[in-house]
Backbone as JSON Lines, residues from 0, in Angstrom:
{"i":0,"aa":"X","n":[-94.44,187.58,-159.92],"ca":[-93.02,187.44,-159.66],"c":[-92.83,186.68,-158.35]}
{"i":1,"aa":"X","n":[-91.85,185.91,-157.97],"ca":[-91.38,185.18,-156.72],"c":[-91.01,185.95,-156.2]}
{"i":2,"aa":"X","n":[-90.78,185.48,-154.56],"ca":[-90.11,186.66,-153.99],"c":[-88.72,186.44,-153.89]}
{"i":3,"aa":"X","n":[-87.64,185.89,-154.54],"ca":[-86.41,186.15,-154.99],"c":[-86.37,187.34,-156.38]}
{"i":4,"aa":"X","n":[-87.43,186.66,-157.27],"ca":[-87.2,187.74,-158.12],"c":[-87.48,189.35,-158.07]}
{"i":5,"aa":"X","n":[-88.48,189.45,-156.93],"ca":[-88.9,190.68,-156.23],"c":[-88.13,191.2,-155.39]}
{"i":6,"aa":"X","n":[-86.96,190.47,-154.78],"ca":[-85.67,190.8,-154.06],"c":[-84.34,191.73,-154.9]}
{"i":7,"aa":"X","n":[-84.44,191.0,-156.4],"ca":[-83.88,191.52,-157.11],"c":[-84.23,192.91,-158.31]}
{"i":8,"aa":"X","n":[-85.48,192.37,-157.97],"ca":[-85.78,193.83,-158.67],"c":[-85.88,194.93,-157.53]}
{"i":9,"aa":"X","n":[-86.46,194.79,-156.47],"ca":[-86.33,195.91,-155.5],"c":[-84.7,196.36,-155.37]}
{"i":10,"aa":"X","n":[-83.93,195.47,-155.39],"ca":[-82.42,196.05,-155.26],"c":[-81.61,196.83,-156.22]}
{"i":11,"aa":"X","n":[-82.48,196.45,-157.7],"ca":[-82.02,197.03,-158.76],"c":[-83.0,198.2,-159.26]}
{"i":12,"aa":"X","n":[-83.71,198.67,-158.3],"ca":[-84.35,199.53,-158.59],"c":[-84.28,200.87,-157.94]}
{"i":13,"aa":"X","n":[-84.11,202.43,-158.13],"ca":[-84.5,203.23,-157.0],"c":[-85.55,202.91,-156.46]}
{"i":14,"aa":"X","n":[-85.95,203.16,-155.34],"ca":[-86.63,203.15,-153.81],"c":[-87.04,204.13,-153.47]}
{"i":15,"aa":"X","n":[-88.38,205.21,-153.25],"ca":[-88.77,206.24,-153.21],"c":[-89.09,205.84,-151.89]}
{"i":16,"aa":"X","n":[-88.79,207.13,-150.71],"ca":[-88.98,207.21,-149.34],"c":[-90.62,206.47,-149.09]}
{"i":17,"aa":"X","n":[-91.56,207.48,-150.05],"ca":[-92.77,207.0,-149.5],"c":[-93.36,206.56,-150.73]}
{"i":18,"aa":"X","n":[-94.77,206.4,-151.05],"ca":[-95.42,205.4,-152.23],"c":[-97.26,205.42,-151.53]}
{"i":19,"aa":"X","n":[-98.18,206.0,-152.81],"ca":[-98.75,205.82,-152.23],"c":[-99.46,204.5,-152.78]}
{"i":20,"aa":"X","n":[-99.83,203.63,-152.19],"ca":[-100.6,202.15,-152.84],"c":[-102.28,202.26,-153.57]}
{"i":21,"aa":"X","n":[-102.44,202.79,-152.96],"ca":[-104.37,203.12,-153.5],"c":[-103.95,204.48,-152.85]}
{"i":22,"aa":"X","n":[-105.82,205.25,-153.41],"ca":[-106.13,206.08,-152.4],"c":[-106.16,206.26,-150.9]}
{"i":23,"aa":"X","n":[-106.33,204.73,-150.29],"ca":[-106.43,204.72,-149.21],"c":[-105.63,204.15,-148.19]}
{"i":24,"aa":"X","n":[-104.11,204.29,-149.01],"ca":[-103.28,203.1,-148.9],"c":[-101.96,204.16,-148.79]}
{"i":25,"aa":"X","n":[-101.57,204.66,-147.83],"ca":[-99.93,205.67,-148.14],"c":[-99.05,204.97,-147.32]}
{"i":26,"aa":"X","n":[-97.7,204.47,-147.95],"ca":[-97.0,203.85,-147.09],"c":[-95.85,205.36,-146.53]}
{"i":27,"aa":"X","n":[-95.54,205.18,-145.73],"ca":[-94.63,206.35,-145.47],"c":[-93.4,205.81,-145.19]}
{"i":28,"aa":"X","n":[-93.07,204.65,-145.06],"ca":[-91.46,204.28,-145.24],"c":[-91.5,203.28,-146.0]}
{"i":29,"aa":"X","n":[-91.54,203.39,-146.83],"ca":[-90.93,202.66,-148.17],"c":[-90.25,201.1,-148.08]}
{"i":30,"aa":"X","n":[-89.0,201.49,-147.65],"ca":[-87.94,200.74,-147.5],"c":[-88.14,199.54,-146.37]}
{"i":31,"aa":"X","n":[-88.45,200.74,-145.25],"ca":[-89.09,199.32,-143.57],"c":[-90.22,198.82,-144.37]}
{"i":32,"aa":"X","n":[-91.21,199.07,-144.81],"ca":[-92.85,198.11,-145.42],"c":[-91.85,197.17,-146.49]}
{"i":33,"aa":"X","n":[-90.94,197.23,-147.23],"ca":[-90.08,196.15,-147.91],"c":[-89.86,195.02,-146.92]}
{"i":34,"aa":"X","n":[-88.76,195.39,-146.16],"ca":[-88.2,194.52,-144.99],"c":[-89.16,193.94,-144.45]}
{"i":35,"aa":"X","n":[-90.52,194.29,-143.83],"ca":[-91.63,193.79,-143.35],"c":[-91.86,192.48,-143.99]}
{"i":36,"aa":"X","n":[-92.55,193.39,-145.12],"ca":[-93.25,192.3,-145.68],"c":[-92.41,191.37,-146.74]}
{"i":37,"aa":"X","n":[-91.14,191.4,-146.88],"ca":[-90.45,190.39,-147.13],"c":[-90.22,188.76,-146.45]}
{"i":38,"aa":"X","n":[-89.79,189.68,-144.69],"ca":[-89.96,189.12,-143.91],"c":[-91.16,187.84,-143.74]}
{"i":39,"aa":"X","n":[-92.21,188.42,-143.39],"ca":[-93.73,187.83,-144.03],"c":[-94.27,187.22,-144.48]}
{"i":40,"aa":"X","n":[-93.77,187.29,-146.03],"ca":[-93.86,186.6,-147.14],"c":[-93.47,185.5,-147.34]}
{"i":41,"aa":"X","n":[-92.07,185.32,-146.99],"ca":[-90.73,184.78,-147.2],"c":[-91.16,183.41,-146.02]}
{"i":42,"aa":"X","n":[-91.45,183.85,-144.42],"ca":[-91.57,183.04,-143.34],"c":[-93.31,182.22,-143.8]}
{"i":43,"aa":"X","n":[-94.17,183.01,-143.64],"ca":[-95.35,182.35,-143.87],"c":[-95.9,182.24,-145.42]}
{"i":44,"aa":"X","n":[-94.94,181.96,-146.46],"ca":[-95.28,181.46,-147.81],"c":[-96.32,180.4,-147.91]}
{"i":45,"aa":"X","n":[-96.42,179.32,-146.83],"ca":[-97.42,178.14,-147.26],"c":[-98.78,179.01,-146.44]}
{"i":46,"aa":"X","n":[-98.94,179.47,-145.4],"ca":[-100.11,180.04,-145.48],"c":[-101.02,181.19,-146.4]}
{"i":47,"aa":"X","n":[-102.14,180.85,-146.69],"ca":[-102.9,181.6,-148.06],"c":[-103.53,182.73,-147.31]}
{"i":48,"aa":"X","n":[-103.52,183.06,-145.62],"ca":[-103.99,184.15,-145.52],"c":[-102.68,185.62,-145.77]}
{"i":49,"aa":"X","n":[-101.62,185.03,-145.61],"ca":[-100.5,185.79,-146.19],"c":[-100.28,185.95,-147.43]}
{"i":50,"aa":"X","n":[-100.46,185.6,-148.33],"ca":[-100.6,186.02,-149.51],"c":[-100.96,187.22,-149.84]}
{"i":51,"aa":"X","n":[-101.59,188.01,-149.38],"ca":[-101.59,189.66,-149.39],"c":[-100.12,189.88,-149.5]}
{"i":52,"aa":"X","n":[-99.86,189.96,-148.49],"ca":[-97.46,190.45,-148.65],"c":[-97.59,190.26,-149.29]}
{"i":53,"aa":"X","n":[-97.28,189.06,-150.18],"ca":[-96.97,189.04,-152.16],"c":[-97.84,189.72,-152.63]}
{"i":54,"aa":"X","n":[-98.96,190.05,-152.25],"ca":[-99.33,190.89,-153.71],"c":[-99.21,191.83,-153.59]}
{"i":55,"aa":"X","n":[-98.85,192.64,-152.24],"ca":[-98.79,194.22,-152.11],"c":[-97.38,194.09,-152.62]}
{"i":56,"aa":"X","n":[-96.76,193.67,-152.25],"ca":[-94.87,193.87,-152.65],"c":[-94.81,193.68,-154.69]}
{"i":57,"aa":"X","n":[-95.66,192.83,-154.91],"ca":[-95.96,193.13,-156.54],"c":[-96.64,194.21,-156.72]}
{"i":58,"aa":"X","n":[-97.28,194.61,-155.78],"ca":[-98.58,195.76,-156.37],"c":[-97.32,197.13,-156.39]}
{"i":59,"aa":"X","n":[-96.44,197.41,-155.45],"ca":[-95.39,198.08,-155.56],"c":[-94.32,198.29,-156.55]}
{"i":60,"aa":"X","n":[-94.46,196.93,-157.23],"ca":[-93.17,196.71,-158.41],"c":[-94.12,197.41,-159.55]}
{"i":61,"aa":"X","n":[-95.07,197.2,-159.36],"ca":[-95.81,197.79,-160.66],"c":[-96.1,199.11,-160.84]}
{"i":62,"aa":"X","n":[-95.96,199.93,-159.52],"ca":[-95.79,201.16,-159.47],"c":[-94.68,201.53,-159.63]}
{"i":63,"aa":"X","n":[-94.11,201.24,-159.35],"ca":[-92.49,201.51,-159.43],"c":[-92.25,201.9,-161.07]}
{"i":64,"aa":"X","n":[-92.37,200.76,-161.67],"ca":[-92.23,200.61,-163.1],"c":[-93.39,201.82,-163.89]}
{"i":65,"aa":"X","n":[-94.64,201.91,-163.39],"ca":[-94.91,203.05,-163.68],"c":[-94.49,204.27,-163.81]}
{"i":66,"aa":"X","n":[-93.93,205.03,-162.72],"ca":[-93.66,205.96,-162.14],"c":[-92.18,205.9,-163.01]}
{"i":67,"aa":"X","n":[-91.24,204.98,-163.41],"ca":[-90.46,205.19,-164.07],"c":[-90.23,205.65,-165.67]}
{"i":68,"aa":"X","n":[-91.87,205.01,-165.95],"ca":[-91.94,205.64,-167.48],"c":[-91.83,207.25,-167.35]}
{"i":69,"aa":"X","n":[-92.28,207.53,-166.18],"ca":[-92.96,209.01,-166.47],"c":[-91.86,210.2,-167.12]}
């Protein structure tokens, strides 16, 4: 997903305070790690060591969508 379209699905989605990403991975504010790494993403798009932000902010949408089947 782009990160416009990841803008819009985060907005159209509930937002759980915390999330955990892996085992070794607990975000505890949710919402600020959005803003972050939007931020991030959004400013340093042509650099490839940033590319992590996009994939954690997808790796999130996909939980999300998980957690919603349940």
């Amino acid at each position: 997903m782009t990160i416009p379209e990841l803008k819009v699905f985060f907005s159209t989605h509930t937002i759980p305070d915390t999330l955990e990403l892996s085992p070794a991975e607990h975000i505890s504010n949710l919402p600020k790690f959005l803003e972050s790494h939007f931020f991030i993403a959004e400013s340093l798009v042509t650099v490839p060591a940033f590319g992590s932000f996009h994939y954690r902010l997808n790796k999130v949408k996909d939980i999300i969508l998980e957690q919603e089947k349940l």
